[in-house]
VMD Tcl script that draws the C-alpha trace (Angstrom):
set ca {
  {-45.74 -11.29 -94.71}
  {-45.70 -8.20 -93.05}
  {-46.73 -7.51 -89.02}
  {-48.43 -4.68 -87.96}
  {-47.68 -5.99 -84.24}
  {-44.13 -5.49 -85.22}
  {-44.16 -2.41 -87.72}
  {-46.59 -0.28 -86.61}
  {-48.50 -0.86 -83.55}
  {-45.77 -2.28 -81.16}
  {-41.93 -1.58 -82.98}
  {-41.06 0.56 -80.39}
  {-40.34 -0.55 -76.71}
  {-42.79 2.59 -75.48}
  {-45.49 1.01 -77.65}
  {-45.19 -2.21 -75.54}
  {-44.77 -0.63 -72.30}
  {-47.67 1.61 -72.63}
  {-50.00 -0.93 -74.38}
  {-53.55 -1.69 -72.64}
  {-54.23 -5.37 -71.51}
  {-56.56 -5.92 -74.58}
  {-53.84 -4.66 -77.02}
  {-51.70 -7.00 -75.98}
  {-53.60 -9.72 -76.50}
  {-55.00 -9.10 -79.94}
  {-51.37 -8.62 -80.70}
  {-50.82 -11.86 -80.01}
  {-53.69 -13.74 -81.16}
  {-52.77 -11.86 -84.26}
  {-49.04 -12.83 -84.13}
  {-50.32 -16.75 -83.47}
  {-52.73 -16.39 -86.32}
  {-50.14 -15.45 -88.92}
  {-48.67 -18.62 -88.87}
  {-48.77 -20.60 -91.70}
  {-48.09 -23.69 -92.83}
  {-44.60 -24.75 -94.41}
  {-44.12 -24.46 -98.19}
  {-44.59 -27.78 -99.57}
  {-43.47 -27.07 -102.98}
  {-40.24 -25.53 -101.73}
  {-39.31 -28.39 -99.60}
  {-39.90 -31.29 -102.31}
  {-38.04 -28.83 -105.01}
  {-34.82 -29.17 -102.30}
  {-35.28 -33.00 -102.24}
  {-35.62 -33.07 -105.55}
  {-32.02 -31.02 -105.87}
  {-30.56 -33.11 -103.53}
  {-32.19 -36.50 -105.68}
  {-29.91 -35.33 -108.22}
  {-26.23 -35.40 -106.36}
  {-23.77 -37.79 -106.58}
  {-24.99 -40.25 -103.62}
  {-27.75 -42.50 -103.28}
  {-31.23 -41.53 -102.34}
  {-31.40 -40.01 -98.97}
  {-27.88 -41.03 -98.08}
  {-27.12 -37.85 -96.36}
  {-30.19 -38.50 -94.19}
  {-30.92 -35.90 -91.33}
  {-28.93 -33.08 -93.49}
  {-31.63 -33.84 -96.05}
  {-33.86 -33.46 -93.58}
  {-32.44 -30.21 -92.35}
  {-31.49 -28.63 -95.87}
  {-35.66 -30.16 -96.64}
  {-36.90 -28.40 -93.48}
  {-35.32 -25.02 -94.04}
  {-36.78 -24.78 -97.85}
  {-39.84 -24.89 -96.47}
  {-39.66 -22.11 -93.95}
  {-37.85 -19.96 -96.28}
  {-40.52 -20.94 -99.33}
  {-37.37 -21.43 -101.77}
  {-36.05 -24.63 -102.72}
  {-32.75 -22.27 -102.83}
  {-32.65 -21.11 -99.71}
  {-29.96 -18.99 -98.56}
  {-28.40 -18.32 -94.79}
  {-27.54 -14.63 -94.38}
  {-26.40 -13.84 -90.67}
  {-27.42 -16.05 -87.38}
  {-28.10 -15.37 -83.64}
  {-28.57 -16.82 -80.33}
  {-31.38 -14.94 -78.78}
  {-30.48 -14.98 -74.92}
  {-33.17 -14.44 -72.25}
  {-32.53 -13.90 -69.29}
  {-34.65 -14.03 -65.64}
  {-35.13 -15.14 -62.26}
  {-37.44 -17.03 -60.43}
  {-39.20 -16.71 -56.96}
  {-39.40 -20.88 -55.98}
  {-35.40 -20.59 -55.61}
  {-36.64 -19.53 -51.95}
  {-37.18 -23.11 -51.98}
  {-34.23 -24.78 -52.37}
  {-35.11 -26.55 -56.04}
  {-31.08 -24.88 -57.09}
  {-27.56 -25.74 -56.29}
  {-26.54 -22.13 -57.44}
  {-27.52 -18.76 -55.34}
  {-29.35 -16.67 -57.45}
  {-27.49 -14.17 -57.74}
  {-25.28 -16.06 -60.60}
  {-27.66 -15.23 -63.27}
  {-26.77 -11.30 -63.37}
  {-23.26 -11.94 -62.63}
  {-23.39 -14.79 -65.84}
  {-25.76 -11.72 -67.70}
  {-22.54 -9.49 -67.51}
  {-20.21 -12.50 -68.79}
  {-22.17 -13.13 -71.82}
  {-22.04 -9.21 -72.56}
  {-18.11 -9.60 -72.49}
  {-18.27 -13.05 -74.90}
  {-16.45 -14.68 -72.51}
  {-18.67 -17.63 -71.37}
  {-19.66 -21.02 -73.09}
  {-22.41 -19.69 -75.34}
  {-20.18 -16.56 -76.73}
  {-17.63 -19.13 -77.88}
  {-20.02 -21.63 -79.56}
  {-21.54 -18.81 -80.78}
  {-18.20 -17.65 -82.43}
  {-17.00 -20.87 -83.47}
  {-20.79 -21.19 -85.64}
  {-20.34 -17.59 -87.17}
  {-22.92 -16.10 -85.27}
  {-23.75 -12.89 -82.44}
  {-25.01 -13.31 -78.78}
  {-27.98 -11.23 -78.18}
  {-28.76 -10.76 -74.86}
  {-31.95 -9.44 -73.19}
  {-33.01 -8.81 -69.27}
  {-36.34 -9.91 -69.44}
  {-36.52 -10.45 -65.55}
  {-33.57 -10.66 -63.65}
  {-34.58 -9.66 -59.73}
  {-31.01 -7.17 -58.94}
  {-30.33 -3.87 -60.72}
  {-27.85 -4.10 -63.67}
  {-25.32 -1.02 -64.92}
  {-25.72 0.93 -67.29}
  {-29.78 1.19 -66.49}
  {-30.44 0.17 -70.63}
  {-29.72 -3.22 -69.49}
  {-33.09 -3.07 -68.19}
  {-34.98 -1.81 -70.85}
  {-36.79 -4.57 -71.59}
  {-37.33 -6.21 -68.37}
  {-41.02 -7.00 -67.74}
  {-40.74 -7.48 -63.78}
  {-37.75 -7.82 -61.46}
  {-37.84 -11.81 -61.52}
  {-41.33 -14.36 -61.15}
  {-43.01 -15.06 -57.70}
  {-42.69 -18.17 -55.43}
  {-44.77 -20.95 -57.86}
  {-44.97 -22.88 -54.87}
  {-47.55 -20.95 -53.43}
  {-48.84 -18.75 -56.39}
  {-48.62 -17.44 -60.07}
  {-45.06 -16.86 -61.48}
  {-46.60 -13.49 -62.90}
  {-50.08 -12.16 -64.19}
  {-51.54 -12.82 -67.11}
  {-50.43 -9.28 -68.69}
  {-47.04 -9.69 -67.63}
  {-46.78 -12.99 -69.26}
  {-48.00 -11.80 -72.76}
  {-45.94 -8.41 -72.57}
  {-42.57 -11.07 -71.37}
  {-44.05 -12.98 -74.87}
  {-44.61 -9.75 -77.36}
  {-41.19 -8.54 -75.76}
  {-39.44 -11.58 -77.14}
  {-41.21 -11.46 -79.93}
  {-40.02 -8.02 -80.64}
  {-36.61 -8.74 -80.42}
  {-36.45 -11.72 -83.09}
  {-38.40 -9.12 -85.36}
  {-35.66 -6.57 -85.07}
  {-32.72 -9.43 -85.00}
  {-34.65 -10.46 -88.60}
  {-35.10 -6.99 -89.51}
  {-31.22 -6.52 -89.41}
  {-30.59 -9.35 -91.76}
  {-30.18 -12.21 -89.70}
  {-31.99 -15.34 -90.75}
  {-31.28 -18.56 -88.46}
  {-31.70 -17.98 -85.27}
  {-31.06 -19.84 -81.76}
  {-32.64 -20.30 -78.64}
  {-30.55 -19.38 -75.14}
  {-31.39 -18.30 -71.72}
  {-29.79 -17.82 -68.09}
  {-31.81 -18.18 -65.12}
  {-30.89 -19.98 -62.04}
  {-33.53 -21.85 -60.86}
  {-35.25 -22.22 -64.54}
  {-35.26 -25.68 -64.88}
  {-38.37 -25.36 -62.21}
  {-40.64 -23.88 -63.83}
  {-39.77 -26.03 -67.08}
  {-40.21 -29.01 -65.39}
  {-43.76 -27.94 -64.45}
  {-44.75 -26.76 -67.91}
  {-43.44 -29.52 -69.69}
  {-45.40 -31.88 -67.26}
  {-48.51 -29.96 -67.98}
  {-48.18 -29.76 -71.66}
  {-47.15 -33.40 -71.95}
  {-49.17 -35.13 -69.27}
  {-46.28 -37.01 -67.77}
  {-45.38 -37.02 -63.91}
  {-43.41 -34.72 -62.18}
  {-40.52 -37.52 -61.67}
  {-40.63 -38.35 -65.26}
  {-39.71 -34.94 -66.40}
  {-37.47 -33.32 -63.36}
  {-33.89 -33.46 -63.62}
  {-30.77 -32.42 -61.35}
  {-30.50 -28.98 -63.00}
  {-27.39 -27.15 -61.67}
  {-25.98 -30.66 -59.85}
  {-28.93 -31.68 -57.10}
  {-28.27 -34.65 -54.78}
  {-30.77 -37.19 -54.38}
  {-32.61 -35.82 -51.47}
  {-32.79 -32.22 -53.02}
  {-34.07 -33.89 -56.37}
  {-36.74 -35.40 -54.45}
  {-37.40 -31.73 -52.74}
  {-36.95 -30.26 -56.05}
  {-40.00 -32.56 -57.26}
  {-41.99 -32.26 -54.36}
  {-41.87 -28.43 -54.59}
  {-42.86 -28.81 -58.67}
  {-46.02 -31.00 -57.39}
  {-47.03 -28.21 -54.87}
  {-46.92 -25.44 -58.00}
  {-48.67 -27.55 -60.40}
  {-51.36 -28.22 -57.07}
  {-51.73 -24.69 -56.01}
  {-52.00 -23.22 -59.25}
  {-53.57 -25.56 -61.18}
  {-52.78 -24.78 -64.35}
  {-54.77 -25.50 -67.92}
  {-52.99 -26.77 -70.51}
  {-55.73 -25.62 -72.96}
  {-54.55 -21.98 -72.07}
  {-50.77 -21.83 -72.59}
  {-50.78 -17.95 -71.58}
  {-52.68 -19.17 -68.08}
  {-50.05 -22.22 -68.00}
  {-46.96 -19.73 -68.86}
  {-48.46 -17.48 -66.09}
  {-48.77 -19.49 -63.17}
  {-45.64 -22.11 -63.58}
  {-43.61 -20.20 -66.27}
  {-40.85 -17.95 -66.05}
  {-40.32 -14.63 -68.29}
  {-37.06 -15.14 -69.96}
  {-39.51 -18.55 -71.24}
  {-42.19 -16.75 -71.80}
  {-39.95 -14.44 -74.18}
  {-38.31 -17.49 -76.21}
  {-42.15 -18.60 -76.76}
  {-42.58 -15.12 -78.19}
  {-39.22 -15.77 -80.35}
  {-40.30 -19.05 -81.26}
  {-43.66 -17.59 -82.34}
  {-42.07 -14.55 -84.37}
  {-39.68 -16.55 -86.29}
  {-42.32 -18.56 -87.44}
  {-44.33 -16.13 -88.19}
  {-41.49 -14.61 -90.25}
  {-40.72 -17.90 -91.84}
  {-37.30 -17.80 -90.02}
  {-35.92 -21.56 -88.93}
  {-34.96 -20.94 -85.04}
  {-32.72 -24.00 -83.17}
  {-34.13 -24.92 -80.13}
  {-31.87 -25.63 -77.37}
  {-32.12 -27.63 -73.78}
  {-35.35 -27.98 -71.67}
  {-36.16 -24.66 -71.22}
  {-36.47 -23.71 -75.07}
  {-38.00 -26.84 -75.09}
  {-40.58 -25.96 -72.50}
  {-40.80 -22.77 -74.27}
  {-41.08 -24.70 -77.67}
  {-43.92 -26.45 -76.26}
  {-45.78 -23.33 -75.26}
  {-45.44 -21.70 -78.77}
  {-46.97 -24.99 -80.24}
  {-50.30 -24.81 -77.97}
  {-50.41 -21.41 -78.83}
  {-49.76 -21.99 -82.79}
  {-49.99 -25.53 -83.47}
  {-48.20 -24.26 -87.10}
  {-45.32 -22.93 -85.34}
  {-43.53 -26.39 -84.51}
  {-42.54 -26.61 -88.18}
  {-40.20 -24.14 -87.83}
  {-38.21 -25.62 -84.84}
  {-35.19 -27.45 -85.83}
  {-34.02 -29.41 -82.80}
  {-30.25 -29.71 -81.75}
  {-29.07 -31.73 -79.31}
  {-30.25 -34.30 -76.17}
  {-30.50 -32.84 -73.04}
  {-29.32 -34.54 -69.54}
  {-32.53 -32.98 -68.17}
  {-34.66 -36.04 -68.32}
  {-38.15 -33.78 -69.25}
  {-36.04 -32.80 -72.59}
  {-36.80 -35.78 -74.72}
  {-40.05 -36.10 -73.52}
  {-40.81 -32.46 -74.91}
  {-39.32 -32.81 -77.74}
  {-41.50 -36.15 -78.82}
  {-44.61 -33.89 -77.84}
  {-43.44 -31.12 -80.65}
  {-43.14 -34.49 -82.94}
  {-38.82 -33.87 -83.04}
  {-35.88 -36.23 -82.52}
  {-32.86 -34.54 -81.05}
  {-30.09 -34.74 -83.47}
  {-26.64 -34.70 -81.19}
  {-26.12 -36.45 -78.30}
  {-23.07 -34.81 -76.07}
  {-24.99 -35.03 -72.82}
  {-24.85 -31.55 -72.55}
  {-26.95 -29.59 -69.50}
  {-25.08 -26.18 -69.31}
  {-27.56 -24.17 -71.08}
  {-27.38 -21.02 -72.61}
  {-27.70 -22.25 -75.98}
  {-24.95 -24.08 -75.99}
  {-26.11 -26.77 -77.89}
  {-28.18 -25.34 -80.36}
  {-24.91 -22.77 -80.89}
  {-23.65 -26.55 -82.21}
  {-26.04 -26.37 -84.87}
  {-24.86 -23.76 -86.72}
  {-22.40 -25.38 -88.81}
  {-24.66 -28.54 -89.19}
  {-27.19 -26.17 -90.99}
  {-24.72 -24.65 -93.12}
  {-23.57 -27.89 -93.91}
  {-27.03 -29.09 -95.41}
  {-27.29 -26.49 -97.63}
  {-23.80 -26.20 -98.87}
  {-24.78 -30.25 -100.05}
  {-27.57 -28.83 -101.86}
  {-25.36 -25.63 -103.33}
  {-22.16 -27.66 -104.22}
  {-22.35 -31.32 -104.23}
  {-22.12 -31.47 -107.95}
  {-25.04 -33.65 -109.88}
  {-24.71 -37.05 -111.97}
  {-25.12 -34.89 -115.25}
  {-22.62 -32.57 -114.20}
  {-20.12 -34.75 -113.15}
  {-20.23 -37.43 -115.95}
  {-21.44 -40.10 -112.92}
  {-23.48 -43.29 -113.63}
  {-26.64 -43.24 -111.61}
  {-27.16 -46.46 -111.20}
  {-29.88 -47.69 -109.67}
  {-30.22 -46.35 -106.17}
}
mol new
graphics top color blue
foreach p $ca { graphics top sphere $p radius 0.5 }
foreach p [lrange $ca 0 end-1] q [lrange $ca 1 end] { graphics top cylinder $p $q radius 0.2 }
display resetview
């Protein structure tokens, strides 16, 4: 399937600066409507490979699942893996006025700057799974050097959610179409996994809040001690999360209206990601909460698109699991992990490349002279 969002209308960066409120979201209603379902035929022609290797049935079981999975979002029951990425968002947010982080806000350029040297957590996962770090401003607040660090920021960080919208409407889809854009031109270079990462102190906020709304559960149930909160600040932290969800009073029919007024942009652009790579029939690893909240998003937008999600590992944010059994996925490593960045979906890598090197090697009872049996 081809995109005219992403090879005519809006390839360029000019294109989606300069676009008109109503462009934007046709572009997206068209990007959501593209999704399609996975191929079914595909997947059971993997199982049916993997029926036939020296094991018993299902005996690898969440590789199968995996190796099933990506069959179906590629539409080959020989699917191949080409070159992978963690797409990096970056942004701040307004409620850190608050005092809902542990961290000054200023960490997320300074981190920004680290991941462009591969010299922080992500950058070395990354490497150790074979894959790039691709990192994009969406909405940090300061200035970064060179200036083209900027080119795709929507707006120098969200507002205060405590006592207003994160961002408009507009500036939510264009944060969206933005990250949309950049998984189309990451899959237009070749790669074909992708990952989910982001840095933005304060972010676990704003997730928090969405994943509340999308999933219906209390602000307590969800909210966890993000960058190291004591007890009393938790409590603050939730208290503040009640006031946004109060004020702004968010739908969770309308994800764009939810994404506006308790989101964040570098979210807002891994729910364009998420939505892209679908569209593209591209598997993409989600991450921690915030993918997760982002993940969530993507799904209200495209119910289709939560097929294409392959989940990696438990968050300590409590409001992790709880998203994840909305999308309808189990978390597959448990390392108690809260760092971020992509971290733990950067763990995924090899897991994925391990499913399908059981389909592409494992050798068959035929081949190998083995007795079936009867398993």
């Amino acid at each position: 399937m081809t995109s005219e969002l992403n090879t005519n209308k809006f390839h360029g960066l000019e294109a989606l600066k300069n676009a008109s409120p109503e462009a934007l979201e046709a572009a997206l209603k068209e990007l959501a409507g593209g999704i399609d379902a996975l191929d079914q035929n595909a997947a059971a022609g993997m199982q049916q490979r993997l029926d036939s290797k020296i094991k018993p049935l299902r005996s690898l079981g969440v590789l199968e699942d995996i190796a099933q999975q990506i069959a179906g979002i590629m539409r080959t029951p020989n699917p191949k893996l080409n070159k992978k990425a963690v797409l990096l968002m970056a942004g701040d947010h307004g409620v850190v006025v608050e005092g809902v982080s542990a961290a000054p806000q200023e960490i997320t350029a300074q981190m920004f700057y680290s991941y462009l040297r591969g010299e922080a957590g992500i950058n070395v996962l990354a490497r150790h799974g074979g894959a790039e770090v691709i990192c994009t401003d969406i909405g940090i607040v300061s200035p970064l050097d060179p200036p083209e660090l900027m080119a795709n920021r929507v707006k120098n960080g969200t507002d205060n959610i405590a006592h207003g919208p994160a961002m408009t409407r507009e500036e939510a889809i264009r944060a969206i179409l933005t990250g949309a854009r950049i998984a189309s031109e990451a899959i237009d270079s070749g790669i074909n996994l992708l990952a989910t990462g982001e840095v933005g102190i304060g972010n676990t906020t704003p997730s928090a809040a969405l994943i509340s709304v999308f999933t219906g559960h209390s602000v307590e149930e969800v909210t966890g001690r993000g960058t190291g909160l004591k007890d009393d600040a938790l409590k603050h932290k939730e208290s503040i999360i009640r006031q946004a969800i109060e004020v702004n009073q968010p739908d969770p029919a309308d994800p764009i209206g939810v994404l506006s007024k308790v989101g964040g942009l570098e979210i807002a652009a891994l729910t364009g990601a998420i939505l892209e790579a679908a569209y593209r029939h591209v598997p993409i690893i989600l991450d921690g909460i915030i993918s997760t909240a982002a993940a969530l998003a993507a799904a209200q937008i495209a119910p289709l698109a939560a097929a294409y999600m392959i989940s990696s590992h438990n968050s300590e944010e409590k409001g992790h699991e709880i998203g994840l059994k909305q999308l309808g996925i189990n978390f597959r490593l448990d390392f108690h992990m809260r760092l971020g960045e992509g971290t733990g979906a950067a763990l995924m890598f090899p897991m994925v490349e391990a499913a399908l090197k059981i389909a592409d090697e494992m050798a068959t009872f035929n081949a190998a002279g083995v007795t079936t049996g009867d398993f």
